[in-house]
N, C-alpha and C positions, 0 to 999 in steps of 0.2 A: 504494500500500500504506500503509496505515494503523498507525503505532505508536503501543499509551499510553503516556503517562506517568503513573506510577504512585509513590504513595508509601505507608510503611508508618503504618499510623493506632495508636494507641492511646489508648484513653478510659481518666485516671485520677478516679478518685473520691476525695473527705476520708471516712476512718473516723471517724475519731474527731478532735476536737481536742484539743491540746496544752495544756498550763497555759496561763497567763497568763505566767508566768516563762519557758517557752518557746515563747514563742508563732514561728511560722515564718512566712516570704515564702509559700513553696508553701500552706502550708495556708491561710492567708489570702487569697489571692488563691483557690482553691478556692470557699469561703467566700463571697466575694462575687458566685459566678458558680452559684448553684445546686448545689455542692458535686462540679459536675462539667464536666470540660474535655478535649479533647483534650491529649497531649504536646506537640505544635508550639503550639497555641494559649495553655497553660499555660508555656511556654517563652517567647512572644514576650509574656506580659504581665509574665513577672516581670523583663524587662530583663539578665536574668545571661547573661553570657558561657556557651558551651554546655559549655564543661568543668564550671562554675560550680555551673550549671544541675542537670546530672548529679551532681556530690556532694552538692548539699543533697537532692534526690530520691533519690536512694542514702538520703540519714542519716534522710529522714523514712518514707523507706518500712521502712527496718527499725525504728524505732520505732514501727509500724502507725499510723500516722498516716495516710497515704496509700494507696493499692492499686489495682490492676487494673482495673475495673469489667468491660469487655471483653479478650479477648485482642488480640494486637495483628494488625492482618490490611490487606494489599494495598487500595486504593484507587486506581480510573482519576481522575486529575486534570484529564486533557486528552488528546486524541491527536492525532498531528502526521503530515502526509501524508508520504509520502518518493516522491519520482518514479524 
């Protein structure tokens, strides 16, 4: 029997950029990636610890700086046989 493993994806997008006075990690790193990233992928280049991670996306997404692009949805990663 075959189970997946499965994680939840979500694609965030930069709206809009920030001044120059506040310029952000997230949205910069955004930025230099075609302006769009997965969560996990967006997470493992900004280096922040995952609480970290989550407040600064917290503060830039409610500044719309950040957002959505797709909702967030299931993804089979790999599946593992179980005897």
């Amino acid at each position: 029997m075959k189970a997946p493993k499965t994680e939840l994806v979500t694609k965030l997008r930069l709206v809009k950029s920030p001044s120059i006075k506040a310029q952000t990690s997230l949205c910069a790193i955004l930025a230099k990636h075609s302006n769009e990233l997965s969560e996990k992928v967006l997470w493992n280049h900004s280096g922040l610890e995952i609480d970290a991670f989550y407040r600064q996306l917290k503060t830039e997404m409610a500044n719309g700086w950040i957002e959505e692009s797709q909702k967030a949805e299931m993804q089979i990663v790999e599946e593992k046989e179980y005897a």
